[in-house]
VEXZA-822408 format. One record per atom (N, C-alpha, C): x, y, z; atom name. Coordinates in Angstrom, 1 decimal. Layout:
REM residues N
PT      X      Y      Z name
PT      X      Y      Z   CA
...
***
This chain:
REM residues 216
PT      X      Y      Z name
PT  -17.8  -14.0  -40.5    N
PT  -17.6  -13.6  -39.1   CA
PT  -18.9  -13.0  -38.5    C
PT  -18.9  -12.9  -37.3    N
PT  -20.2  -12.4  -36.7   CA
PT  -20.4  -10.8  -36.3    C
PT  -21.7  -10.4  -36.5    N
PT  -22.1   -8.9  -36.1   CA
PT  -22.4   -9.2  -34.7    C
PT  -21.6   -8.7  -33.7    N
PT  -22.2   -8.4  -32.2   CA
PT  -22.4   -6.9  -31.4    C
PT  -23.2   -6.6  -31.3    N
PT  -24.1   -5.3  -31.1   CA
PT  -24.4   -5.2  -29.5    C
PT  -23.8   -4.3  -29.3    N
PT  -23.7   -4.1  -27.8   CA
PT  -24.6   -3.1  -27.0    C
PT  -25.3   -3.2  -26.2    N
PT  -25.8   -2.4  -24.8   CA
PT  -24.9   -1.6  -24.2    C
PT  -25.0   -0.6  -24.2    N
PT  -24.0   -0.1  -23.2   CA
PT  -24.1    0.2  -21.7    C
PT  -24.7    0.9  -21.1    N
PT  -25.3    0.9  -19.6   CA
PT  -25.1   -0.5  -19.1    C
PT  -24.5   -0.8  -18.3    N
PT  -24.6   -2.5  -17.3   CA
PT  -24.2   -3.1  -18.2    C
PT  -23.7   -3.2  -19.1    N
PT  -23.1   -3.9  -20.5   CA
PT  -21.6   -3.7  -20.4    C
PT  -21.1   -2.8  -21.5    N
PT  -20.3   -2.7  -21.0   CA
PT  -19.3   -1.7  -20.3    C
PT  -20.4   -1.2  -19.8    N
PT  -19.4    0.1  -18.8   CA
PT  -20.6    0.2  -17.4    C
PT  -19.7    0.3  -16.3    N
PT  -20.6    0.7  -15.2   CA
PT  -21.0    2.2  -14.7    C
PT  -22.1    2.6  -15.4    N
PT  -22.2    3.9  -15.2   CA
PT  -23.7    4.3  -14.1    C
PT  -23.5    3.1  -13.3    N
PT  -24.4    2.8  -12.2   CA
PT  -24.8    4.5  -11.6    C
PT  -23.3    4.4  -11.0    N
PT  -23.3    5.8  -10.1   CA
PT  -23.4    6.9  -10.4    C
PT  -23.0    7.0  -11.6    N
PT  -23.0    8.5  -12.4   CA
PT  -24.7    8.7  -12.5    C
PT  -25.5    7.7  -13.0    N
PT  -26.7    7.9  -13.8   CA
PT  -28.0    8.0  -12.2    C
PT  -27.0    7.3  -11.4    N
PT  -27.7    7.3   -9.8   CA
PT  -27.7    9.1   -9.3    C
PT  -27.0   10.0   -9.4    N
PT  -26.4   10.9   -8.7   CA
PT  -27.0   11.8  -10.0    C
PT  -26.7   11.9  -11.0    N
PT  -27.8   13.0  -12.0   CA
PT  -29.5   12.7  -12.0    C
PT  -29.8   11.8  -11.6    N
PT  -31.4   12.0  -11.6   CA
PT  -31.8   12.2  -10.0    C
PT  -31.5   11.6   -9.3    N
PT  -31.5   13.0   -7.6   CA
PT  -30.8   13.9   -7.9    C
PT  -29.8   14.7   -8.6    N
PT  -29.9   15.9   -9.2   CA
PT  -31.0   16.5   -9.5    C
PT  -31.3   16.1  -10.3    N
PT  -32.8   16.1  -10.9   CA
PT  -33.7   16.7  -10.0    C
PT  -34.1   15.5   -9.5    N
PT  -35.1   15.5   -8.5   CA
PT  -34.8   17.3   -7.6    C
PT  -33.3   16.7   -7.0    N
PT  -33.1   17.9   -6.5   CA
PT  -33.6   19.0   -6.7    C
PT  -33.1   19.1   -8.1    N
PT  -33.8   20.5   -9.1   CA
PT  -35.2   20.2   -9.1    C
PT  -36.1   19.8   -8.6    N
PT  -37.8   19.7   -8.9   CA
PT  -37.9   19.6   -7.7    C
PT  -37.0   19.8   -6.6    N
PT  -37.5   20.0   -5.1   CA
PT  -38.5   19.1   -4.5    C
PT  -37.3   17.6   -4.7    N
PT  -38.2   16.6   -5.2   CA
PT  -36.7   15.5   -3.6    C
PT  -37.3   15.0   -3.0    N
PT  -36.4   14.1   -2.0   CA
PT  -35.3   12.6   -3.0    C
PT  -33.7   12.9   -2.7    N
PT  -33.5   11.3   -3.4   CA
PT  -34.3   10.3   -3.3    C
PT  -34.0    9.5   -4.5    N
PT  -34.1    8.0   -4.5   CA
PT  -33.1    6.6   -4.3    C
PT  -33.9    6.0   -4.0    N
PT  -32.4    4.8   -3.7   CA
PT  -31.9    4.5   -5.1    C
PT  -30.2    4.0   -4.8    N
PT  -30.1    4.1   -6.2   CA
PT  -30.0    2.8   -6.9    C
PT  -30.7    1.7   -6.1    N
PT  -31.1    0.4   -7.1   CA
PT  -32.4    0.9   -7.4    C
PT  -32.9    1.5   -6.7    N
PT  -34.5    1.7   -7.7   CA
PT  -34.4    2.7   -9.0    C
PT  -33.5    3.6   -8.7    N
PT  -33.0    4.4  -10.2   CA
PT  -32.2    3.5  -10.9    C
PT  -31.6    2.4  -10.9    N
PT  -31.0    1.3  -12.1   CA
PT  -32.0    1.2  -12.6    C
PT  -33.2    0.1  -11.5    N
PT  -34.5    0.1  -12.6   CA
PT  -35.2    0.6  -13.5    C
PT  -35.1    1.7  -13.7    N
PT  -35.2    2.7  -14.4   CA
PT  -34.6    2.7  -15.8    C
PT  -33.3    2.8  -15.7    N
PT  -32.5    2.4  -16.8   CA
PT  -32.4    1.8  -17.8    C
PT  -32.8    2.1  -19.0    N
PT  -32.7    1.1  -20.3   CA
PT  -33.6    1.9  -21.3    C
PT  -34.5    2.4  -21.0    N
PT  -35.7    2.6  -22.1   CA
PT  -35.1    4.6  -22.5    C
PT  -34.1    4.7  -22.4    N
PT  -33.5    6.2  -23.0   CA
PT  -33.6    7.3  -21.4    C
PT  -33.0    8.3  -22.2    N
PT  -33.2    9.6  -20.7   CA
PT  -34.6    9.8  -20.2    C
PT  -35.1   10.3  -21.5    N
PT  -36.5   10.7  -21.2   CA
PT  -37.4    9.7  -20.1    C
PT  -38.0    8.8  -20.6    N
PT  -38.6    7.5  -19.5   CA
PT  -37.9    7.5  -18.4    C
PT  -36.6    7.6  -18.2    N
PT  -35.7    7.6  -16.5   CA
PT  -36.3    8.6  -16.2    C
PT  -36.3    9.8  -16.8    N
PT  -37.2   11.1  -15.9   CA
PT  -38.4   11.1  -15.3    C
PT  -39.0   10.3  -16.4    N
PT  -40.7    9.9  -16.3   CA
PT  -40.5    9.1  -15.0    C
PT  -39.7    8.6  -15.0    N
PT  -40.1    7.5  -13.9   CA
PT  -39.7    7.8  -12.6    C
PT  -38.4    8.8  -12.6    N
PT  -37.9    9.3  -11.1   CA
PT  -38.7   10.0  -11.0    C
PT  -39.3   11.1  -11.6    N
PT  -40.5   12.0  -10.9   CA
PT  -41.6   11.5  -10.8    C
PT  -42.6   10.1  -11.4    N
PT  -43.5   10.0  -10.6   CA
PT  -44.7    9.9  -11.6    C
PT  -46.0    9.3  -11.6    N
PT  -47.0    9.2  -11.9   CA
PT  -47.6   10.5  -12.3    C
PT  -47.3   11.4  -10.7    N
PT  -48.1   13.0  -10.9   CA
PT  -47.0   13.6  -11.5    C
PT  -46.1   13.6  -11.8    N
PT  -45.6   14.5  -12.6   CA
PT  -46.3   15.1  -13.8    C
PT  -46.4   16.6  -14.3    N
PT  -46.8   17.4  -15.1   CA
PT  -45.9   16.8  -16.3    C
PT  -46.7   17.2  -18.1    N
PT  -45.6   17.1  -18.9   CA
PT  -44.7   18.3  -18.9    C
PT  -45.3   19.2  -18.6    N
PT  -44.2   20.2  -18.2   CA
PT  -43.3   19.9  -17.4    C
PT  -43.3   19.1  -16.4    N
PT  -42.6   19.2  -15.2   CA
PT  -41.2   18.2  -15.6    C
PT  -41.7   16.9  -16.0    N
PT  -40.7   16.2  -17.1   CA
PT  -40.3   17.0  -18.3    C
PT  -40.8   17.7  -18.6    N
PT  -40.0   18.1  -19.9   CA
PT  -38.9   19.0  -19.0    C
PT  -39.1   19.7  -18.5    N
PT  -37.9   21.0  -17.6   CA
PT  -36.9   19.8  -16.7    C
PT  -37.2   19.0  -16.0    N
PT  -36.3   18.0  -15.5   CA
PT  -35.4   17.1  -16.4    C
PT  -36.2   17.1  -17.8    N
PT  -35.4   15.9  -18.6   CA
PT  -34.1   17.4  -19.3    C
PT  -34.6   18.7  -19.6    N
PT  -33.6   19.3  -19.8   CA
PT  -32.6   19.6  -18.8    C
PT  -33.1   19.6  -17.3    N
PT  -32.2   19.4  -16.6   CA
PT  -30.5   18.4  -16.4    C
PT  -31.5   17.2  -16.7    N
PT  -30.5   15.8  -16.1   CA
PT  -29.8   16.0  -17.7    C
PT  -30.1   16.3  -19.3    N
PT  -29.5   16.4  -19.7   CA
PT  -28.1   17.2  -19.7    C
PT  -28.7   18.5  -19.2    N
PT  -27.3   19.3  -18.8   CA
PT  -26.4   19.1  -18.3    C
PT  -26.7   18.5  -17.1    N
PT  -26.2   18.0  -15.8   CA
PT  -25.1   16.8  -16.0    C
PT  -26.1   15.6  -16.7    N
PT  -25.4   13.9  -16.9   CA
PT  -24.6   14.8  -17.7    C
PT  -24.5   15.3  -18.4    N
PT  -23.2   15.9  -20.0   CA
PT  -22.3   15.7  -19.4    C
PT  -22.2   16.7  -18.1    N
PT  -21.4   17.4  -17.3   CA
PT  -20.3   16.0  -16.3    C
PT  -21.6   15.1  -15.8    N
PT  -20.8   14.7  -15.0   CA
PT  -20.6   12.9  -15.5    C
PT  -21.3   13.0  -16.9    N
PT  -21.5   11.5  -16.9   CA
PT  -20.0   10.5  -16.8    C
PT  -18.8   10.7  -16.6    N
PT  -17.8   10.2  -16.7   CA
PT  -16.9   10.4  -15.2    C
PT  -17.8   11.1  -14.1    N
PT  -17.3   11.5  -13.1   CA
PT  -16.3   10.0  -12.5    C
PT  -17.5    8.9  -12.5    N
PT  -17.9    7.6  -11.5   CA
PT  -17.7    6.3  -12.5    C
PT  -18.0    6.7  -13.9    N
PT  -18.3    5.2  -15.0   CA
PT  -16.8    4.9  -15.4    C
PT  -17.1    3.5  -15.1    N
PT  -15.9    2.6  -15.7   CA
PT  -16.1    1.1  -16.7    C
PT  -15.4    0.7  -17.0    N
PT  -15.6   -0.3  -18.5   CA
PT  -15.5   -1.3  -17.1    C
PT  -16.3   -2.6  -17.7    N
PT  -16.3   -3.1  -16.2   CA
PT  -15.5   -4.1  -16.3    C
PT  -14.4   -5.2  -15.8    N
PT  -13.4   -6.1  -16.0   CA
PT  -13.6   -6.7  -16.9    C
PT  -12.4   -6.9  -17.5    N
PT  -12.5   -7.7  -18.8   CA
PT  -12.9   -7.1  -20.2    C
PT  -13.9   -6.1  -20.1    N
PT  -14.4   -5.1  -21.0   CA
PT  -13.5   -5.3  -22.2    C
PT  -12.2   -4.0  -22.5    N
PT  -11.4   -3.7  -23.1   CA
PT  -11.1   -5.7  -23.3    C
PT  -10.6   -5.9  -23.0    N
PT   -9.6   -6.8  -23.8   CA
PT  -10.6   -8.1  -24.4    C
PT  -11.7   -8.0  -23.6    N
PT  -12.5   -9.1  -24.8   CA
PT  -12.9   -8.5  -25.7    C
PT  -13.0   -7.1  -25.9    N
PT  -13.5   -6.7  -27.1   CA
PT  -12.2   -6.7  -27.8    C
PT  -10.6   -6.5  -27.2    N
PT   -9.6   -6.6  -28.2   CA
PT   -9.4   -8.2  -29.0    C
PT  -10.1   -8.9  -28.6    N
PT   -9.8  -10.2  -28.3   CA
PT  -10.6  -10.5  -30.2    C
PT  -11.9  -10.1  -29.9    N
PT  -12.8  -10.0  -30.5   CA
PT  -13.0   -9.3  -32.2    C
PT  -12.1   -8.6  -32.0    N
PT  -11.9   -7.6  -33.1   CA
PT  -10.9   -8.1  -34.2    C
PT   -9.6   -8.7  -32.9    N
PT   -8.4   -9.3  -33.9   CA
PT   -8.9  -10.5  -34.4    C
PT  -10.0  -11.1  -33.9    N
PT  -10.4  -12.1  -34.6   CA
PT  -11.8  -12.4  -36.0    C
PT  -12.0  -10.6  -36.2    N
PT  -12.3  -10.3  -36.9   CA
PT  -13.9   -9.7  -37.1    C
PT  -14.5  -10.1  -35.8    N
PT  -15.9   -9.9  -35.3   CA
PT  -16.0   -8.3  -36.1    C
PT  -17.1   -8.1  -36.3    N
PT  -17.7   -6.6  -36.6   CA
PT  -18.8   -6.0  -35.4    C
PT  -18.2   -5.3  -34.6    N
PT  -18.5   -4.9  -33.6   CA
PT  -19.5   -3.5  -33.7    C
PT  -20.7   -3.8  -32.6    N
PT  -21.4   -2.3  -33.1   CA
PT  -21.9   -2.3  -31.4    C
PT  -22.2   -0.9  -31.3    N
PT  -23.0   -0.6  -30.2   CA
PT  -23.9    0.0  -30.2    C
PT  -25.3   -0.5  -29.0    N
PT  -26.7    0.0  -29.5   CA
PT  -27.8    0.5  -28.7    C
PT  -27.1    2.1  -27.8    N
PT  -27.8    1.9  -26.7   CA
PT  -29.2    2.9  -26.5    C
PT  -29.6    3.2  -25.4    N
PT  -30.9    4.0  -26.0   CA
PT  -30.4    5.0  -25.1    C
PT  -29.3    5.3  -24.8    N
PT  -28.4    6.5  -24.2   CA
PT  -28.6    7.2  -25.8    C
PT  -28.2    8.9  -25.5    N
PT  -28.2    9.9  -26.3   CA
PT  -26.9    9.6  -27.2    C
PT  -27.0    9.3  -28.4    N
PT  -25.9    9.4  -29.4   CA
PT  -24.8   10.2  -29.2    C
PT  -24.8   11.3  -28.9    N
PT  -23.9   12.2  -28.3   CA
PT  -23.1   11.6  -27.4    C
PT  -23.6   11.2  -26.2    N
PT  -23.1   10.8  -25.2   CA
PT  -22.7    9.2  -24.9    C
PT  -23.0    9.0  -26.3    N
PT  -22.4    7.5  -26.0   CA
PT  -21.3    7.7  -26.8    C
PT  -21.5    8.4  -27.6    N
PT  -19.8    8.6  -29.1   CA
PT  -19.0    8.9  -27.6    C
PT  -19.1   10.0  -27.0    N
PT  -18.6   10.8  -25.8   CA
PT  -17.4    9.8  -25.2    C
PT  -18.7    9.2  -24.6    N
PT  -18.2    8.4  -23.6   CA
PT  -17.2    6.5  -23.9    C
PT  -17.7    6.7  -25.5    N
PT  -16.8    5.3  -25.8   CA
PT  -15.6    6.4  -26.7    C
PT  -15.3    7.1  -26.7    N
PT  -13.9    7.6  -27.2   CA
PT  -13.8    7.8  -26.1    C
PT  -13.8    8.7  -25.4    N
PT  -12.8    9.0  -24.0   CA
PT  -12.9    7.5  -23.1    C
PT  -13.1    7.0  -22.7    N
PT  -12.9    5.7  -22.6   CA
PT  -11.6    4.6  -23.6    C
PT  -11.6    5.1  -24.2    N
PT  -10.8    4.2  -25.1   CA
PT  -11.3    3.3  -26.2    C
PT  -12.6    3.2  -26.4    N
PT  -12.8    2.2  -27.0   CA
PT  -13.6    2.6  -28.2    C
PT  -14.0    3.5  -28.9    N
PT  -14.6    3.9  -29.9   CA
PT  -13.9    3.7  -31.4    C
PT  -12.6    3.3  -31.5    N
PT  -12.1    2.5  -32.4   CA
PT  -12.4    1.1  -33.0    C
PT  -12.9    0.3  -31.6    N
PT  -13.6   -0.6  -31.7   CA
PT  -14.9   -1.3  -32.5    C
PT  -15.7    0.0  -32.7    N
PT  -17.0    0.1  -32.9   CA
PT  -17.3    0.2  -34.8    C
PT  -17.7   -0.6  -35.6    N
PT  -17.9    0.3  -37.2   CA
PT  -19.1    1.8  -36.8    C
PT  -20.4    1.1  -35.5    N
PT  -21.1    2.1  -35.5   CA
PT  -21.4    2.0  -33.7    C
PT  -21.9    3.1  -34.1    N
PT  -22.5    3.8  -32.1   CA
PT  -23.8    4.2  -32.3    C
PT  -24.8    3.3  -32.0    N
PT  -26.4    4.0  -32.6   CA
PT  -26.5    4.2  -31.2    C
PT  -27.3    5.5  -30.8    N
PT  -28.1    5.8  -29.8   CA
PT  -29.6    6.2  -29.3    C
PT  -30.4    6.5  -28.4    N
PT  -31.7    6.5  -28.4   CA
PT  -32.7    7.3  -29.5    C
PT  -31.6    9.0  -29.6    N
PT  -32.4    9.2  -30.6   CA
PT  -31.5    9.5  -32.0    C
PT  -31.0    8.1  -32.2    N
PT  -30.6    7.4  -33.6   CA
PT  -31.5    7.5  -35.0    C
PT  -32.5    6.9  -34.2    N
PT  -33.8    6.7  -34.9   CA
PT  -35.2    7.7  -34.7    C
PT  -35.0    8.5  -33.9    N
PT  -36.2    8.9  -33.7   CA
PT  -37.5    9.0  -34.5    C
PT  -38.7    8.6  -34.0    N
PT  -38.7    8.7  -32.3   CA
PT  -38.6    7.1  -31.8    C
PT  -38.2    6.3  -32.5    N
PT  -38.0    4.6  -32.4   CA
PT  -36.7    4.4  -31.5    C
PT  -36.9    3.6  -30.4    N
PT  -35.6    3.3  -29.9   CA
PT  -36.0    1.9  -29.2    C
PT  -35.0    1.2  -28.8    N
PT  -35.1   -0.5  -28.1   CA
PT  -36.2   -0.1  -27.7    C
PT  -37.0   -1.2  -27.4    N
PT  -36.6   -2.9  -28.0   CA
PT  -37.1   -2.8  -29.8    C
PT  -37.6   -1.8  -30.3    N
PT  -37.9   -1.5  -31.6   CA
PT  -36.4   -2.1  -32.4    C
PT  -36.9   -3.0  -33.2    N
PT  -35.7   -3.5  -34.4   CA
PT  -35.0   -3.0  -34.9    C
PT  -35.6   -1.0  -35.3    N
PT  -34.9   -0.9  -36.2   CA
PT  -32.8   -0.4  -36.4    C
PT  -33.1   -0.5  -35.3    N
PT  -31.0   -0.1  -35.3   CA
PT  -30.3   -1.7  -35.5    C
PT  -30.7   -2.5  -35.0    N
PT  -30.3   -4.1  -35.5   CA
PT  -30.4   -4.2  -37.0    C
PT  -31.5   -3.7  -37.5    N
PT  -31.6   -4.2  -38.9   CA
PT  -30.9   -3.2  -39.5    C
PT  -30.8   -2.2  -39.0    N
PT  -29.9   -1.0  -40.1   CA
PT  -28.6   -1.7  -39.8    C
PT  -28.1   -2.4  -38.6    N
PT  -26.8   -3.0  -39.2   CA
PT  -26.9   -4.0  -39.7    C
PT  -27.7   -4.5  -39.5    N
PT  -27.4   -5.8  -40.7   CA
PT  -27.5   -5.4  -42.2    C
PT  -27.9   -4.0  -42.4    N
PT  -28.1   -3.7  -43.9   CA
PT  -26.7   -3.3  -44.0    C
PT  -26.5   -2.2  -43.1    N
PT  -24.6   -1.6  -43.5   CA
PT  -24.1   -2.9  -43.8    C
PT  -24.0   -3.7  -42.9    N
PT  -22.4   -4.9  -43.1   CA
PT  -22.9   -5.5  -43.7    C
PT  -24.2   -6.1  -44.0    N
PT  -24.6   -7.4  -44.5   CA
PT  -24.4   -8.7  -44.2    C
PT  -24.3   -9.1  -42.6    N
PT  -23.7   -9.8  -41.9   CA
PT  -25.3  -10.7  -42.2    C
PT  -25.3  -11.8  -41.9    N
PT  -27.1  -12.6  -41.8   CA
PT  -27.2  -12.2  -40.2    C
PT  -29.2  -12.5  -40.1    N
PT  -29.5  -12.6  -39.0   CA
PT  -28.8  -13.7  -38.1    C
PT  -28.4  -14.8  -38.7    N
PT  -27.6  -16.1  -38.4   CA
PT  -26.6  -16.0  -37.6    C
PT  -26.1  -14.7  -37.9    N
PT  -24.2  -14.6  -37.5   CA
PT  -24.3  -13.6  -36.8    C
PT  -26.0  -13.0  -36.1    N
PT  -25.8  -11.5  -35.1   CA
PT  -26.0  -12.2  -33.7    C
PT  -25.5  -11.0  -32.8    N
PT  -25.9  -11.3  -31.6   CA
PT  -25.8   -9.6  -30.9    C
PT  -27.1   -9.9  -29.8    N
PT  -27.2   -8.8  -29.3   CA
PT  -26.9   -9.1  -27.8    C
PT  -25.7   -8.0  -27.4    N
PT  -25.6   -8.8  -26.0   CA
PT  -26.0   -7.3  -25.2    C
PT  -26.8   -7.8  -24.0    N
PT  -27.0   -6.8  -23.0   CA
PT  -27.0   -7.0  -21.9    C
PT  -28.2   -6.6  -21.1    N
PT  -28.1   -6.5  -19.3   CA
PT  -29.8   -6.7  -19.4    C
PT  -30.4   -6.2  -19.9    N
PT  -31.8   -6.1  -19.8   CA
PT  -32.9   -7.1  -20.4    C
PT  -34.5   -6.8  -20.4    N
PT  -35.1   -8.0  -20.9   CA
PT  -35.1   -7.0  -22.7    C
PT  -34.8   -5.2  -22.3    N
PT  -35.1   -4.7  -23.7   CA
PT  -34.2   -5.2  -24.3    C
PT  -33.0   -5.8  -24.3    N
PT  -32.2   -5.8  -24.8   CA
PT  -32.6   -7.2  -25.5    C
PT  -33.5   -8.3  -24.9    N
PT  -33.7   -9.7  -25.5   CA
PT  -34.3   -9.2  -25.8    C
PT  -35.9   -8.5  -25.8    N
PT  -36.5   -8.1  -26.8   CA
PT  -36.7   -7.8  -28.1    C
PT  -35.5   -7.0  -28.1    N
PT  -34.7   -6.1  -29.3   CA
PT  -34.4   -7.3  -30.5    C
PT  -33.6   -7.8  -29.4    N
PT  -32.8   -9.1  -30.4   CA
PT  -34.2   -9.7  -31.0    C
PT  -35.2  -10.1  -30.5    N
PT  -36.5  -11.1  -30.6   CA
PT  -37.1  -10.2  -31.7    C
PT  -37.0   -9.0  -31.9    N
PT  -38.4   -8.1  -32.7   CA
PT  -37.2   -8.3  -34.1    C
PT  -35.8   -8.1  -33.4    N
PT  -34.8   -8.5  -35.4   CA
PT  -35.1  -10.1  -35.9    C
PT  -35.1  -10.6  -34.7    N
PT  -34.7  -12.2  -35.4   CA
PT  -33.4  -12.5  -35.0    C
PT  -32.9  -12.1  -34.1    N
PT  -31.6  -12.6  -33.9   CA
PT  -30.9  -13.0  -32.9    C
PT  -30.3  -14.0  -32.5    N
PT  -29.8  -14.4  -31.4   CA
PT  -29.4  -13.0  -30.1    C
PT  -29.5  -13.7  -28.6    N
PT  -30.0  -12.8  -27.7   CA
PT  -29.0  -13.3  -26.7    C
PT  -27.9  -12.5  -25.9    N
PT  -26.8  -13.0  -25.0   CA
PT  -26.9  -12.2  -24.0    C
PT  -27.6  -12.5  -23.0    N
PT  -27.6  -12.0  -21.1   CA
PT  -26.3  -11.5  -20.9    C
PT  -26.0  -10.4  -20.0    N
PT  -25.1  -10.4  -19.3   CA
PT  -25.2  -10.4  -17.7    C
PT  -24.8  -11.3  -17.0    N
PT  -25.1  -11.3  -16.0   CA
PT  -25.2  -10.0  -14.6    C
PT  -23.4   -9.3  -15.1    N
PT  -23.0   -8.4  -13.9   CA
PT  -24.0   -7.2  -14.2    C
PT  -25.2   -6.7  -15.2    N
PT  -25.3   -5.7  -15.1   CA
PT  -26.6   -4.8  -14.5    C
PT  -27.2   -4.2  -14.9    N
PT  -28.2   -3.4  -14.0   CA
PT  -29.2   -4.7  -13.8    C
PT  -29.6   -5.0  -14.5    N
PT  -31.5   -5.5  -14.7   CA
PT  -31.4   -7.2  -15.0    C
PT  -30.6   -7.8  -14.5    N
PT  -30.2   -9.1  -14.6   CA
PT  -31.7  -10.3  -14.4    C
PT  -32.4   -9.8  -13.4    N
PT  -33.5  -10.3  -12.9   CA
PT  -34.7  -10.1  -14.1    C
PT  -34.4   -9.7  -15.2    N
PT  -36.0   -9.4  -16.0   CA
PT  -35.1  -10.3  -16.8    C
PT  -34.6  -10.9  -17.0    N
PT  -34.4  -12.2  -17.7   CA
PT  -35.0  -13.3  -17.4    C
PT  -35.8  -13.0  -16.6    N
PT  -36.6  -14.5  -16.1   CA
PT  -38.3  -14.2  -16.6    C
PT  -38.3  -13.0  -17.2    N
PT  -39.6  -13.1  -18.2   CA
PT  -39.3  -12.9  -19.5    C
PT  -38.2  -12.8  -19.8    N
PT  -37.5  -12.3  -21.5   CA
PT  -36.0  -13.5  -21.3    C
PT  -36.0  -14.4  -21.3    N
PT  -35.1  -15.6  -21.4   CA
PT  -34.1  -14.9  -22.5    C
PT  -32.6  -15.1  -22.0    N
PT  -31.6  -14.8  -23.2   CA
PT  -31.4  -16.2  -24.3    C
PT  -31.3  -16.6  -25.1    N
PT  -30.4  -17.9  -25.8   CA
PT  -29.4  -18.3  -25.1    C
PT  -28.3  -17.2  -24.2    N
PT  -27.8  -18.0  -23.3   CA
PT  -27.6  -16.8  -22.9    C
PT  -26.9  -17.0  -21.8    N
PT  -26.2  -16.3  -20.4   CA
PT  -24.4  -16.3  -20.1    C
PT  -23.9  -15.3  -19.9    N
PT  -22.5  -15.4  -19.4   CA
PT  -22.4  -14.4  -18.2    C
PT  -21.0  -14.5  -17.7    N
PT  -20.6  -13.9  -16.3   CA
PT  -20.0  -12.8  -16.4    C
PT  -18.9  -13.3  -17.4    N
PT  -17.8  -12.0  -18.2   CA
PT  -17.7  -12.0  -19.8    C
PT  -17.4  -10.6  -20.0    N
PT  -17.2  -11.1  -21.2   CA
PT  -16.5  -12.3  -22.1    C
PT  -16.0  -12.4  -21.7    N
PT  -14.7  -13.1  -21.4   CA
PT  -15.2  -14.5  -22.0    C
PT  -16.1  -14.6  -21.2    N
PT  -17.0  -15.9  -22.0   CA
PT  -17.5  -15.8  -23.6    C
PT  -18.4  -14.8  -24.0    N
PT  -18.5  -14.5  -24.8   CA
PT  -17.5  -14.8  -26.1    C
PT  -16.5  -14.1  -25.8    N
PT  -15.6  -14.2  -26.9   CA
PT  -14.9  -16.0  -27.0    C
PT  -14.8  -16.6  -25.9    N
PT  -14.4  -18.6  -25.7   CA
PT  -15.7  -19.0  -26.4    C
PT  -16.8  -18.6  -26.6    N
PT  -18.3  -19.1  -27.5   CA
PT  -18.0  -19.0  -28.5    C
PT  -17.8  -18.1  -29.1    N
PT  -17.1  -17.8  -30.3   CA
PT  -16.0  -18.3  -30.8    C
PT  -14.9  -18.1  -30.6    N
PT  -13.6  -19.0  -30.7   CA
PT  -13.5  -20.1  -30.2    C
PT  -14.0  -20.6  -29.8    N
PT  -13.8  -21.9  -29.1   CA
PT  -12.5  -22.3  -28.5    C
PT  -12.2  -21.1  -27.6    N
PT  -10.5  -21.3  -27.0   CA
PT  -10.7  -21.5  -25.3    C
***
């Protein structure tokens, strides 16, 4: 059966608005004007820290990032579930997936804490053998290999039979630095940086995903 290793952000939960509304928090707190919140998606992917780096700015002090990233930590804890939802289809292609034997893992560069968090209260953390997060590995995190390869050592699944599905180009990347097959998702934040980081293929819904697989 196959190892498929999941992104979470624009993957499979929409935590657009939540992650929009704690970093003009942020800001707020640095006495700093919002930002729109497609340009805070772009942002998203490379862990907390870098989203900070990037909503405050070139001039920002390391001081000034470091006190803001302890900020939006505080803050996202608090409200990261205010707005985020699993996005259609979610839940049941992964149930879909599971009964049919898949070994499921997720692999995001969100805080470990807050992804266990947020896929149990959601429902879905049963699903998962593992939940690596940004500082999983520290201080290594996507597109760095190494959380793909530590699952492929737990389960001992081949590079052959993984797949890394996400929203981002880190997320093809990731897959590209393991050696392992690389699946786009269309609906989610960063769909557009796939046209410099090409997936192996592309789908709409999960939904597809799992018909590639099973052939149903």
């Amino acid at each position: 059966m196959n190892l498929l290793i999941f992104d979470l952000d624009g993957t499979l939960v929409d935590s657009k608005q939540d992650l929009i509304d704690s970093v003009n928090a942020t800001r707020g707190y640095m006495s700093m004007a919002p930002l729109p919140g497609e340009l805070v998606a772009k942002y998203v992917g490379r862990g907390a820290l870098a989203l900070i780096q990037s909503a405050l700015g070139d001039a920002a002090t390391k001081e000034q990032v470091e006190r803001a990233h302890t900020f939006f930590i505080e803050y996202y804890g608090a409200h990261m579930l205010d707005k985020t939802v699993l996005y259609d289809g979610v839940r049941e292609a992964l149930d879909r997936l599971r009964t049919k034997g898949h070994t499921l893992a997720v692999l995001t560069n969100k805080p470990v804490r807050f992804s266990e968090r947020m896929m149990a209260q959601l429902g879905l953390a049963q699903h998962f053998v593992r939940i690596y997060g940004g500082n999983s590995f520290e201080p290594k995190k996507k597109p760095d290999p190494i959380g793909i390869l530590t699952l492929l050592g737990e389960t001992g699944i081949s590079k052959a039979k993984t797949i890394m599905v996400g929203d981002s180009s880190v997320d093809i990347r990731t897959a590209r630095n393991a050696g392992v097959q690389a699946c786009g998702c269309l609906w989610g934040f960063q769909p557009e940086t796939f046209i410099a980081e090409p997936p192996d293929f592309q789908i709409e819904h999960l939904g597809q995903l799992v018909d590639r697989l099973t052939g149903e």
